[in-house]
C-alpha positions in Angstrom: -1.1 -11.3 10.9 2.3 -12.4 10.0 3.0 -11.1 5.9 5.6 -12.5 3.9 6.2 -10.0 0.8 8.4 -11.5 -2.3 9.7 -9.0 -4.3 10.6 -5.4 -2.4 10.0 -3.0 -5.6 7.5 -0.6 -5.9 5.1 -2.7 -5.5 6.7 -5.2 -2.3 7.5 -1.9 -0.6 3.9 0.0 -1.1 2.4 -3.5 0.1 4.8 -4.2 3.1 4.1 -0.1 4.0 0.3 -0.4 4.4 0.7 -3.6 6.2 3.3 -2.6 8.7 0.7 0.7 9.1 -2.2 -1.1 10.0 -0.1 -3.6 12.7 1.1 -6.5 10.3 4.0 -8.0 10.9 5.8 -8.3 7.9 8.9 -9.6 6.0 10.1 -8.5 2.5 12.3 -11.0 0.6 14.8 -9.3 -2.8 18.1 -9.9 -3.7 18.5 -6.8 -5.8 21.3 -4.0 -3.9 19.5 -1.4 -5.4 16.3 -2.4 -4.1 17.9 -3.5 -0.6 18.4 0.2 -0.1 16.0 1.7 -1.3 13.7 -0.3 1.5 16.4 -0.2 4.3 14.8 3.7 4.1 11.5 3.1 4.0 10.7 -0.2 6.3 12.7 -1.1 9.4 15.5 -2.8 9.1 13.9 -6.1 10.8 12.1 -6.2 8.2 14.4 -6.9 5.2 15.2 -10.1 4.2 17.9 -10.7 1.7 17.9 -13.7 -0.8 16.1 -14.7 -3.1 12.5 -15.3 -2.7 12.2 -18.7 -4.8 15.0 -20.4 -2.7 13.2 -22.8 -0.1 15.8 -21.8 2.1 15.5 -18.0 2.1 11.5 -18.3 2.7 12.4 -20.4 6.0 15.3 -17.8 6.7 12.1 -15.1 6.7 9.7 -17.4 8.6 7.6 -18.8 6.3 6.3 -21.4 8.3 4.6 -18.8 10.8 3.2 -16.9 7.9 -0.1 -16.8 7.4 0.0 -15.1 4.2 2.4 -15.1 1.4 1.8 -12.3 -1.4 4.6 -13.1 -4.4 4.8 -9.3 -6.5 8.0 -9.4 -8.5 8.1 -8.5 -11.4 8.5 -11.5 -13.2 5.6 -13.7 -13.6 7.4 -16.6 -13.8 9.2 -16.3 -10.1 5.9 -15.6 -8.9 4.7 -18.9 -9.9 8.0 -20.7 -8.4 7.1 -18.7 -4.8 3.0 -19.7 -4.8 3.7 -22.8 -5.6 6.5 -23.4 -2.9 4.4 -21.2 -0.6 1.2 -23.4 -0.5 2.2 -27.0 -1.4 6.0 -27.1 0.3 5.0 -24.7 3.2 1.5 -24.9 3.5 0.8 -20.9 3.6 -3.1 -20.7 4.2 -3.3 -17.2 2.1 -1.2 -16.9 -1.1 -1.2 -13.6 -2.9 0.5 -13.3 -6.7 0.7 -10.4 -8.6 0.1 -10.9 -12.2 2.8 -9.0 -14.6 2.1 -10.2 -18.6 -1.7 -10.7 -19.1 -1.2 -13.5 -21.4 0.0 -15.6 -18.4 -2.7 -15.1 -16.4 -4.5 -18.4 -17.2 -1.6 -19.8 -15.6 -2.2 -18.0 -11.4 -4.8 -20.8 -10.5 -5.1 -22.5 -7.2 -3.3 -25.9 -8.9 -0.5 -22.9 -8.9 -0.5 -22.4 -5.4 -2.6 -18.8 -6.1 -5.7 -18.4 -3.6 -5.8 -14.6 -5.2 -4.3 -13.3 -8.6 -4.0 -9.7 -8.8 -3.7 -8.6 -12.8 -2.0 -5.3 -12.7 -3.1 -4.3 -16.4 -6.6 -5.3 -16.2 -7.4 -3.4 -13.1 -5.6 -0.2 -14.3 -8.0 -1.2 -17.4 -10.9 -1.3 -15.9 -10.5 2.0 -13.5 -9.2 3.5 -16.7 -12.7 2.5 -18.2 -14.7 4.1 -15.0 -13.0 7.5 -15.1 -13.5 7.5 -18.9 -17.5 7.3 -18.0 -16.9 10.4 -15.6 -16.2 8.5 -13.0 -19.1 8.6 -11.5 -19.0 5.0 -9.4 -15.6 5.5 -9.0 -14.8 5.8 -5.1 -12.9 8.7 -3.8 -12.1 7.2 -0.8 -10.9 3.9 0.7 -9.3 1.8 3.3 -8.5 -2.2 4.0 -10.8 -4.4 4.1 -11.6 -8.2 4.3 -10.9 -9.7 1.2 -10.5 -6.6 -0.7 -11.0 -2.9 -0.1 -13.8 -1.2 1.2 -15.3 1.9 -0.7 -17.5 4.3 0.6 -20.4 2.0 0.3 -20.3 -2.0 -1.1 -22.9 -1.2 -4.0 -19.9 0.9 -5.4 -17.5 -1.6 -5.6 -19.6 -3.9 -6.6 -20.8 -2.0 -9.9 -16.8 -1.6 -10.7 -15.9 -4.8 -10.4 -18.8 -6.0 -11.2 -18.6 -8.9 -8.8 -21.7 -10.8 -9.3 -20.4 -12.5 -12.6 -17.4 -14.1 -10.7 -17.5 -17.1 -9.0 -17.1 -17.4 -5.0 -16.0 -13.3 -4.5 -15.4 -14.0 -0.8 -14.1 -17.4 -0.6 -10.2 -18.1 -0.2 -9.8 -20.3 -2.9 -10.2 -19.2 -7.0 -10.6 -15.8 -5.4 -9.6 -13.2 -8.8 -9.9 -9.4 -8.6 -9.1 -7.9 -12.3 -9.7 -11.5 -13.6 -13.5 -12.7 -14.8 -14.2 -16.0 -14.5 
């Protein structure tokens, strides 16, 4: 699968890391020096893209119209807006992936956004938070990639975190939310 990764922080790096691991191809897109070098040590160099990741022309510089999916993870909430929506309506990426920085914008990552799946940092670290605080029983020790999401030890697990039977369409593509209820 061809991965295009906007925003090469922690998060951009950790992402384009695991993907490049299980066989990804992968492209990360920052315009930050700082961060430029810190991933010139972690990823190859092939795989760095410099530019900014909201300029139409940089996303077709890092082959956007192959990709199949898009996953915009700066941190700034309103760049990752500018991306999905370039990413799905001007270039017609099947997957689109946004990381969700201020919880109060989160009504705003919706698939009319160009957002297929929201990820909203604070209230998953919220809601794992909550799970260790009840011993962490349910909590999974272990995982690895999955479909959609990750796979725990067994599906009843993750199911009771994330409780997943309240939310609307868990394994469709579009309106897909993990950390958000619907």
């Amino acid at each position: 699968m061809f991965v295009i990764v906007v925003g090469g922080g922690n998060t951009g790096s950790q992402l384009a890391k695991l993907l490049l691991e299980a066989g990804h191809t992968v492209h990360v897109i920052d315009e930050r020096p700082i961060i430029l070098e810190k991933l010139a040590m972690e990823v190859p160099q092939e795989v760095i893209v410099h530019g900014d990741g909201s300029s139409p022309a940089v996303l077709e510089k890092a082959g956007i119209q192959k990709a199949q999916v898009l996953a915009a993870v700066t941190g700034s909430d309103e760049t990752n807006l500018v991306v999905t929506s370039l990413g799905k309506f001007e270039f017609n990426v099947p997957r689109v992936i946004a990381r969700i920085n201020n919880s109060k914008n989160a009504w705003l990552f919706t698939p009319e956004m160009g957002v297929d799946v929201s990820l909203n940092q604070a209230e998953i670290l919220a809601k794992l938070t909550v799970v260790l605080f009840s011993g962490g029983k349910d909590f999974p020790r272990r995982s690895s990639c999955g479909d959609c999401c990750q796979r725990f030890e067994s599906s009843s697990e993750l199911h009771h975190l994330w409780n997943y039977s309240s939310w609307r369409d868990h394994h469709s593509t579009r309106g897909h939310r993990i950390g958000r209820r619907r």
